[in-house]
N, C-alpha and C positions, 0 to 999 in steps of 0.2 A: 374665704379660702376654701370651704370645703365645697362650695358650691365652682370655685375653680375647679378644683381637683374634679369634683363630677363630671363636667363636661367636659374635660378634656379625656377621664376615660371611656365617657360615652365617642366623643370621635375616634380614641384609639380604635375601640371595638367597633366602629365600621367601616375601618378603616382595617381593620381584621376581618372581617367578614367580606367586605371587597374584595381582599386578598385571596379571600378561597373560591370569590365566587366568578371573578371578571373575568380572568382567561379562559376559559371554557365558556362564557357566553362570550366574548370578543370573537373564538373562534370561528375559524369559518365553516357551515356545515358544507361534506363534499359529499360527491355523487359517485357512486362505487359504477363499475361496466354494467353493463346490457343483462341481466339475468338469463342464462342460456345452460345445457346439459355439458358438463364434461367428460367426456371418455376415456379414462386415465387407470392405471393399475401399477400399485406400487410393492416392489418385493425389496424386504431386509434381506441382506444376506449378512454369514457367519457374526462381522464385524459391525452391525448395522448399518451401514452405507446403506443410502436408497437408491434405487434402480427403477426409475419411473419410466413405463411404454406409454405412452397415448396416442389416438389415433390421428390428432393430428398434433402441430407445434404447439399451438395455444394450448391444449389439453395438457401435453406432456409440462407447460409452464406452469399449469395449474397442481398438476400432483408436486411440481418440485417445489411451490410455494409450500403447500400442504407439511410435506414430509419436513424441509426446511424448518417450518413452524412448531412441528414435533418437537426437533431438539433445541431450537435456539429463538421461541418467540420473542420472549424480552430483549434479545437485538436488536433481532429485526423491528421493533416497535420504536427502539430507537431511531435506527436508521429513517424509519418512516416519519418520526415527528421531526428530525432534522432537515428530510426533504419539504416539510410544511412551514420552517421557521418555527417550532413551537420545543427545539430542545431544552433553553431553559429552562421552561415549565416544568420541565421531567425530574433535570436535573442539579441546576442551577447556575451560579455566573459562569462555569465552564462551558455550558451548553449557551446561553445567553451569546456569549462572543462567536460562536457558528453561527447563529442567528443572525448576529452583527452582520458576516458574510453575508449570510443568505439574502439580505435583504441591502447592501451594497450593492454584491455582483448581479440585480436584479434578476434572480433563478427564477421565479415564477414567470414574471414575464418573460421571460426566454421563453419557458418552455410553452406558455398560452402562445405567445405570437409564432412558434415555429413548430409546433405538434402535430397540426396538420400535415407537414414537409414530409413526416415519417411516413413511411411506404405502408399499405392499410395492414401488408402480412405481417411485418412489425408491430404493428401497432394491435393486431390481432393477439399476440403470443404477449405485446405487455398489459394486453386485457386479461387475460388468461391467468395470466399469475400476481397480476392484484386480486382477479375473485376467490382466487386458493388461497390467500390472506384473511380475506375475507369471510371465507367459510368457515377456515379454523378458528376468525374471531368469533362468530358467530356460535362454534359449536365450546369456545372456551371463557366465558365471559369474564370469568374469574380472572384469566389471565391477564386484562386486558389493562394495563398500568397508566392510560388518561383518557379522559373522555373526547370524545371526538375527533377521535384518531381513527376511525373506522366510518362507511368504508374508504377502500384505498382506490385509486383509480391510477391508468396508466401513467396517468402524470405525473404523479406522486414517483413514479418508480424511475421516470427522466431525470425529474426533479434531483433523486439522489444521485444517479450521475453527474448532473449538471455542476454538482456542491462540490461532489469529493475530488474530480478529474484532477483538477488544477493544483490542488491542496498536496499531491503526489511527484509534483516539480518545485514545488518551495511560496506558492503565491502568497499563504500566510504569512511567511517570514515578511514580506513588502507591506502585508496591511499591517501586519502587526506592530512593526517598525513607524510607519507613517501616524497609524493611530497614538503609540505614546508620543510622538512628538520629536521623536528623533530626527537629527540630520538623516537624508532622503539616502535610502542604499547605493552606492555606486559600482556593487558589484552583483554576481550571479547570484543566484538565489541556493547554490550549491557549498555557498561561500558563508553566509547565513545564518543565525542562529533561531530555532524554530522557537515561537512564543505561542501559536492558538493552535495547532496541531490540532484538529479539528476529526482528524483522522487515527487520533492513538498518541500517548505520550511521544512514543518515540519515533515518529513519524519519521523526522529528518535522516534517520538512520536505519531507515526501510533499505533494505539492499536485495540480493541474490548470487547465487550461481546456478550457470546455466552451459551446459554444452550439447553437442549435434555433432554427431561423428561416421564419417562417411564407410561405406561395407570397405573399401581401399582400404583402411587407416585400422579394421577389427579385425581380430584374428578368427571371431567366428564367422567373418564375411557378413553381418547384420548391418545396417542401420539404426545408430540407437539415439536416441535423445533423452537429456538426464535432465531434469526441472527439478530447481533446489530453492523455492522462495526461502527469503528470509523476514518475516514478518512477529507481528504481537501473536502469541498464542494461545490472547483468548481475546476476547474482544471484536469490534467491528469490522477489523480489517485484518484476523484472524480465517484461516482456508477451512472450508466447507468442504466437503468432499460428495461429489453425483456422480450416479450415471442415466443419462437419457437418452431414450427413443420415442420416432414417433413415425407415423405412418409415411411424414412428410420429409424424414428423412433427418430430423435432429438429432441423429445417433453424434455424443459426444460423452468421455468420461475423463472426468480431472475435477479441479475444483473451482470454489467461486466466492463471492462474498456474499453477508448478509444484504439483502435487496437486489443482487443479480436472477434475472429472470433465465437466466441460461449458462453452464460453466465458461469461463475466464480463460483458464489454460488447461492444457491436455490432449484428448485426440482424439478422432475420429476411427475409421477403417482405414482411411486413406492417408492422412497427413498428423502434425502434432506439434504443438508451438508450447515455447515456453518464456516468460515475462523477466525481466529483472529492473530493478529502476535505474534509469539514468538522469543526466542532472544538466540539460542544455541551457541558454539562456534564452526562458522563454518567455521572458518580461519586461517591458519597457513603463519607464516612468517620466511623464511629462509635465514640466513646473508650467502654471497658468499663469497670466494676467490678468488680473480681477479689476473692475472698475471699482471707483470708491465703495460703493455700496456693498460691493461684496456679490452683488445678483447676475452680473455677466462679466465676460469674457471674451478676448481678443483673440482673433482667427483669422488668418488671411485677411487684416485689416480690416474687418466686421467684428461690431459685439454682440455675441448669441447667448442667450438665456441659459443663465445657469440651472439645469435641472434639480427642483427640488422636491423630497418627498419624505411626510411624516412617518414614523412607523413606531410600536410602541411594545419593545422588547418586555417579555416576561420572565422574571427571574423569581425559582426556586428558593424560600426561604422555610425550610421546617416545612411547616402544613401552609404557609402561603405561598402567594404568585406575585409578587411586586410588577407595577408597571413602570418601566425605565423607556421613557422617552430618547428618540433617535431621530434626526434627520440624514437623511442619503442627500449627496448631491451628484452628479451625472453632467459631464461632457460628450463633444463626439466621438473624443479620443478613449471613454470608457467610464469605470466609474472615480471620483472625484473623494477625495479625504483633506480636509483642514486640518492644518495647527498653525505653533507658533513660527515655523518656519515658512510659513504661504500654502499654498492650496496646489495637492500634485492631484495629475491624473494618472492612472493605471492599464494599462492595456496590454490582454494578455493569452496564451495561448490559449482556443476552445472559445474565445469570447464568443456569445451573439450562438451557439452550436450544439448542436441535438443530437446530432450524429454518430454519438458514439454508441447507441444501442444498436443500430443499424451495422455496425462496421463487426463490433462483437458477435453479434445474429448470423451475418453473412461469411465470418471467418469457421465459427460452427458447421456452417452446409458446405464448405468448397469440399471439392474431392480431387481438386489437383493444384498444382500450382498456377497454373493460372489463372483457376479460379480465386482462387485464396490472396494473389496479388492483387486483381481484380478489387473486392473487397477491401485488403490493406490500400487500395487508393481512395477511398471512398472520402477521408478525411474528420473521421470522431474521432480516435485515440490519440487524447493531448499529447501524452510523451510517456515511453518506454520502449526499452529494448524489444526485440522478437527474436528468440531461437526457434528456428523451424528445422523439419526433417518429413521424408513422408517416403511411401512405399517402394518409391521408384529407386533411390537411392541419393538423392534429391537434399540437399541441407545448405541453410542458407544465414545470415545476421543482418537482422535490420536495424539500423539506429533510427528510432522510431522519434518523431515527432512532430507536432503542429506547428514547423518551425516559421517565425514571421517571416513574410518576404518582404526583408528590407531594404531602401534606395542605399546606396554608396553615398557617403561625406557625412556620415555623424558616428561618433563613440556612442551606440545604444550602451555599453556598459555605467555610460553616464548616466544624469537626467539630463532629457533633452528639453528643446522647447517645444511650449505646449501652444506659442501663439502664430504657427504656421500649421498646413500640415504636409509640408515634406518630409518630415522623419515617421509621419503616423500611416504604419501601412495597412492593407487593406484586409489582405487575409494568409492563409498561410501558403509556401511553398507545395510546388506537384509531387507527387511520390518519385519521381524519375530522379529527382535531387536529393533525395533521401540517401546518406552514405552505408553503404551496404556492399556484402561478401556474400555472393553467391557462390556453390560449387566451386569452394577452392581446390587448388591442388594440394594444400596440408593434408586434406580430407575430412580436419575438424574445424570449427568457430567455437568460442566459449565467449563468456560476458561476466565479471562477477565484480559490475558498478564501477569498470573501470574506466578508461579512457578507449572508445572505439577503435582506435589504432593500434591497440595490441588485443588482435583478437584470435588471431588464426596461423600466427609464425610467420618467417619471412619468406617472401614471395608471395605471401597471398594477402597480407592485408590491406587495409583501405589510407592510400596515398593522402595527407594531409593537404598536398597543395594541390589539391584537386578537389577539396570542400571549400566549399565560400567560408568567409571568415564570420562574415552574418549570420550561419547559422548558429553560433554560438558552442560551436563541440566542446564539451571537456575535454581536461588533461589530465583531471587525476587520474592516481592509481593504488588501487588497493593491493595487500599484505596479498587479497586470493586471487586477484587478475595476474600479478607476476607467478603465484603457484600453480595457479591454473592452464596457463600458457605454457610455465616451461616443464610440467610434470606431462604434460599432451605432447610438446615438442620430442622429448627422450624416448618416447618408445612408439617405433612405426610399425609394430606389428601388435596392438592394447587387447588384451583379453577383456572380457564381461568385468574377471574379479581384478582387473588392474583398476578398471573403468572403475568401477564401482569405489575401489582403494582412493583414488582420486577425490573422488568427492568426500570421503571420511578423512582424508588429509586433511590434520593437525598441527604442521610446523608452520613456522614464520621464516620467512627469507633476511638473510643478514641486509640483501640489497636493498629490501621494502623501510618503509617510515619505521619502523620498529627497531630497524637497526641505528640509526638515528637516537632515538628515543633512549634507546638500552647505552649508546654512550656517552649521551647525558650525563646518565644515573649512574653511572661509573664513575665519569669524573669529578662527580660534587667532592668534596675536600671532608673527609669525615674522620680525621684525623683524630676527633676533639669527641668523638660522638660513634662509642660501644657497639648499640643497637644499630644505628646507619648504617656501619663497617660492617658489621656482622649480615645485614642484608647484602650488602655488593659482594662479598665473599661468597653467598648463595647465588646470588645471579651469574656469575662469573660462573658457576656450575652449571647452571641452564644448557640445557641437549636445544633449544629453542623448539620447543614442542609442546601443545597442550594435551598430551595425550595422558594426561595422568603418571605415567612414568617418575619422570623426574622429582626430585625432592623439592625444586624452585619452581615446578609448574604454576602453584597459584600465588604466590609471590608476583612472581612477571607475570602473571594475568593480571591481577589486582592493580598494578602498575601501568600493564598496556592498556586497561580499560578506562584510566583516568584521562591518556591523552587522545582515546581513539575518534571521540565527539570532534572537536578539534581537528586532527587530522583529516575525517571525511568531509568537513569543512572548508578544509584548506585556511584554518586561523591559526594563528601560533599555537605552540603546544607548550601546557605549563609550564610551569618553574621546576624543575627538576629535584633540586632541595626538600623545595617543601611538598611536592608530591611523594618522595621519597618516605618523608617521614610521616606524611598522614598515610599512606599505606601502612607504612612499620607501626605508626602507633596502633591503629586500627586493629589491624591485624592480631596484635598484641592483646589490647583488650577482648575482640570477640573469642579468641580462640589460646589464648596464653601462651602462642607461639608463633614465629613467620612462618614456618614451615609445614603449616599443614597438607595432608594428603589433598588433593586440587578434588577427585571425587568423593572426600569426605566433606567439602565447603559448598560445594559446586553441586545443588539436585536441580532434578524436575519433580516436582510434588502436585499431587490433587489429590484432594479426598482423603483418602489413608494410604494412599500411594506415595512411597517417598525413594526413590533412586538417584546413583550417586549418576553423574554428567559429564562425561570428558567434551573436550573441543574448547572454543579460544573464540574472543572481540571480532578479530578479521583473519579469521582461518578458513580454510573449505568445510569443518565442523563445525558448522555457527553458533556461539552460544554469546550471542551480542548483549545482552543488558540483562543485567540483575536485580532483584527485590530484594532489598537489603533488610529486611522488620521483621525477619523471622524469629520467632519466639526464642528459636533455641541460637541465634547469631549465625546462619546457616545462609548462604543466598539460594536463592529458587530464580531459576531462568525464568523469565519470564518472556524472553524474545530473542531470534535465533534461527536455526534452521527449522520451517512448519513444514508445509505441504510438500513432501519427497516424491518424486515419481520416474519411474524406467521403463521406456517404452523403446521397441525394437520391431523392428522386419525384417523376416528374411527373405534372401532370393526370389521365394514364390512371393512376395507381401502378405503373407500372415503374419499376423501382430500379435505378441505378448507385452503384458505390460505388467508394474508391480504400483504399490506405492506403501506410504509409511505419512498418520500424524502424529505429534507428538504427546496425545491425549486419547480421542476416540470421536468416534461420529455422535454421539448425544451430548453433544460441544456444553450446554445448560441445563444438564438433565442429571444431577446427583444420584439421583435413586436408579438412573440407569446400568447395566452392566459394562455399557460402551461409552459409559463418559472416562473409564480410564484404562479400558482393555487395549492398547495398544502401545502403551507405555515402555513394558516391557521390550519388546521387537524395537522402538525406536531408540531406543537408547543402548541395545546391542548392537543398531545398525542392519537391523531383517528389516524383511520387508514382506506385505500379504498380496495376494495375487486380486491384481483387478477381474471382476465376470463382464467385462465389456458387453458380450453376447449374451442378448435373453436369456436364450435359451442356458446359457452358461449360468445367469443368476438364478432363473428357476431349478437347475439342480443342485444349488446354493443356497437356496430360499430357506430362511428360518419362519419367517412371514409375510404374507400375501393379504394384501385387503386393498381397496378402492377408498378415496376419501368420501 
């Protein structure tokens, strides 16, 4: 017996030692860029934002990796080891199922077999800011949270667009679905419940608002454009805030995510776009015919080889790396997933496609609109909205996306079949079919993740029966697309601080899903039940506004927040009853009353920063999802309205702009004074002035150095 017991803890223990030792030698070692000089000069100003010149683009990419690195390496390392398949390792079975991804939607080999494609200036600038990765690895070791993660190469920085593109229109909801075994989705992926969110818990309910308001439509005769993401505010798909110049002409400020080698959204001198998510149908699932063995597949009356390939998932446990074996398998129709219901295939917007670092690149250098159309045809960015506006007076909506170009005679909302390939198309749609409102006569566009067709008031918006049905449009509508539209609609002459009121707009529309919702919860029968009554008594008081005001503001928040998941959905919305009363009870227990003050429940907190939050689930104030574990029973937003920004031209085209996060530019820098200096201002609703111009940051300058 004892000599059992030995040996078996002798295999434990190296079986332990494996564990520490394998994935890091499995890894694969990679080859950082070209060693060469950077010419880069980077100034903090007041708020820490970085303002990086370089003399050329790759230069100015490399200070922005640099500075980037300053406040938020441990992100960005994530980011990085996600684009290598080695998240697990990091983190564990959370990161493991990205991985899962990663090595389905074959990202590597995408980006080996199509790297080349990118045009060398590209692929210059994403040299550039893998070596400012690099450098800071180098000069931080300590920092550095796994081993051979370093160095990075541009690939690696494709790579993470390659992963997260698709993940931002619902693709995980479809694997993640197929992988437990579930009956095969038959609906959009907008419809969807998110399972591997690979991009932030609350991925599925990424949103925005956004509008573009023609000088017609302002009373100070400007052109203005309000960028209002609504994202995580802190994490990987949390807004970064830059401003860059370079010899080459990369002059752009707004923000970006951890692993963008250039800002996302914002502006130039010339023009200025702003993103919000939409939710098209950009996914097709096709059931195979498998011969007995299981190894191939029926296709136009041929059987073709099942693609198969090993791959061995590393999963984070304590101080070990578990290896979890995986097989991928691969049709032509994309990649392939087994269960007990038969073996679908996937195919889906961005498949097989590199493009989108190019497309981002060249949206950055346009300086008019045709150039910047130009670029939005190039065909990278899977799917999102575009609010644009620019000097001239010029504002436009583009319902953005890679949408398939599909034959006519099948329900894509079904599965279809996988053993022809008439339903399996080839790539996506031209920009010229892209449904979009140029230069309306409203004088405005807005977007805030609703349905395209109400975007700009009547007479100007975009005709339904004049979008193909294939592309898959949504119909929903959110609580801020009906706010948004009809608070734009009532006043033809908007001041700055109307404008501005708009977007701090708080109330809920009786007409939107909330009004629904609220008489529900009216009608349950609580005849029998004190506490119930006593809340619909309070609701029944409701002003419908989350502005803190009212005495049932966080009541009916607490309430609209249970069924807002659901609604953006389009699933049913709960049981009325019993939402009723787990709010009442809840409520009851954390705070010994329903009626609490909404900003004595409702903060934004970091560090020793603790302020009260007004705004609402789906208001033009976003304060969408809460951290319910606070010590004192308190919620802390956690996600909501991030990256705020007000950019304007007037007459002559000089531009001012503003912006507002809801923390500070030393995004993972505690000990910083700018990891929570701007707290204050965003939650009064200020805003600090951008130094777009050097010359501007340099009289701004709190520090200047080169990396």
């Amino acid at each position: 017996m004892r000599r059992w017991v030995g040996v078996s803890l002798a295999v434990l223990g190296a079986v332990a030692v494996a564990g520490l030792v394998w994935e890091p030698l499995a890894a694969t070692d990679q080859t950082g860029p070209a060693k060469r000089n950077y010419d880069v000069e980077i100034v903090r100003d007041e708020f820490g934002v970085p303002h990086i010149n370089g003399k050329t683009d790759a230069d100015t990419a490399y200070g922005l990796a640099f500075a980037h690195s300053e406040d938020d390496f441990a992100t960005i390392q994530e980011v990085v080891s996600m684009s290598r398949g080695r998240y697990g390792a990091l983190i564990g079975s959370d990161g493991a199922k990205v991985d899962f991804a990663y090595h389905l939607l074959g990202v590597r080999d995408t980006v080996d077999r199509r790297y080349a494609e990118i045009p060398a200036d590209v692929r210059a600038v994403l040299d550039g800011y893998a070596a400012g990765l690099n450098h800071y690895a180098d000069k931080h070791p300590d920092e550095i949270r796994m081993s051979k993660l370093f160095p990075v190469s541009g690939k690696d920085i494709v790579a993470g667009f390659v992963l997260r593109a698709p993940f931002f229109y619902g693709l995980d909801n479809y694997i993640g679905t197929l992988v437990e075994g579930k009956p095969p989705p038959t609906e959009s992926a907008a419809a969807m419940a998110s399972r591997m969110t690979p991009i932030g818990r609350d991925a599925e309910m990424n949103g925005s608002n956004a509008w573009a308001v023609a000088p017609s439509r302002m009373a100070d005769g400007k052109t203005w454009l309000v960028s209002n993401s609504h994202q995580p505010l802190e994490g990987q798909v949390a807004w970064y805030e830059a401003v860059t110049h370079s010899g080459e002409g990369l002059d752009m400020a707004g923000a970006l995510f951890p692993g963008s080698p250039f800002v996302l959204l914002g502006h130039n001198r010339h023009l200025g776009w702003t993103n919000t998510v939409n939710r098209p149908d950009l996914v097709d699932i096709y059931k195979l015919v498998l011969n007995e063995a299981g190894d191939k597949y029926r296709y136009d009356g041929k059987w073709l080889p099942l693609e198969q390939k090993r791959v061995w998932l590393s999963v984070k446990f304590g101080w070990f790396n578990l290896p979890v074996p995986q097989t991928m398998y691969r049709s032509v129709h994309g990649p392939v997933i087994k269960n007990a219901n038969g073996s679908f295939a996937i195919r889906y917007a961005g498949i097989d496609n590199v493009k989108a670092v190019e497309q981002y690149y060249r949206n950055t250098k346009a300086t008019n609109w045709d150039e910047w159309t130009k670029s939005m045809s190039t065909g990278g960015i899977t799917g999102t909205n575009f609010i644009y506006a620019d000097k001239t007076g010029r504002i436009a909506y583009i319902y953005n996306a890679l949408f398939p170009d599909r034959k006519p005679g099948f329900d894509y909302t079904k599965v279809l079949p996988g053993d022809t390939s008439a339903p399996v198309w080839k790539g996506p749609v031209s920009f010229d079919r892209f449904p979009k409102i140029v230069a309306p006569a409203s004088g405005f566009v807005q977007n805030a993740n609703n349905t395209p067709y109400l975007a700009a008031g009547p007479g100007s918006e975009i005709d339904p029966l004049k979008t193909s049905p294939y592309l898959g449009v949504e119909l929903g509508m959110t609580n801020r697309g009906l706010q948004g539209t009809a608070l734009m609609m009532n006043d033809s002459s908007i001041t700055p601080a109307e404008l501005i009121a708009i977007k701090m707009n708080a109330r809920y529309a009786k007409a939107s899903w909330v009004g629904g919702w609220m008489e529900s919860l009216l009608a349950v029968d609580t005849s029998k039940e004190p506490k119930l009554a006593e809340a619909q008594t309070l609701l029944r008081e409701w002003d419908w506004s989350s502005d803190g005001k009212g005495r049932a503001d966080a009541l009916a928040e607490g309430l609209i927040r249970q069924a807002a998941r659901a609604s953006y959905r389009g699933d049913p919305l709960p049981d009325p009853r019993a939402t009723l009363q787990e709010v009442v009870d809840e409520f009851t227990k954390r705070f010994g009353r329903i009626d609490p003050a909404l900003g004595d429940i409702q903060r934004l907190r970091r560090g020793k920063v603790d302020l009260p939050l007004l705004g609402g689930t789906d208001v033009l104030r976003a304060t969408t999802m809460w951290d319910r574990d606070q010590p004192d029973g308190k919620f802390r937003v956690r996600h909501g309205d991030s990256y705020i920004m007000l950019v304007r031209w007037d007459k002559a085209g000089q531009l001012t702009s503003e912006s507002i996060q809801p923390y500070g530019s030393a995004t993972n820098r505690p000990e910083s004074p700018h990891y929570t200096d701007q707290m204050k201002l965003y939650v009064a609703g200020q805003y600090k002035p951008v130094h777009f111009e050097w010359a501007d940051a340099l009289k701004n300058a709190k520090r200047k150095y080169r990396p």
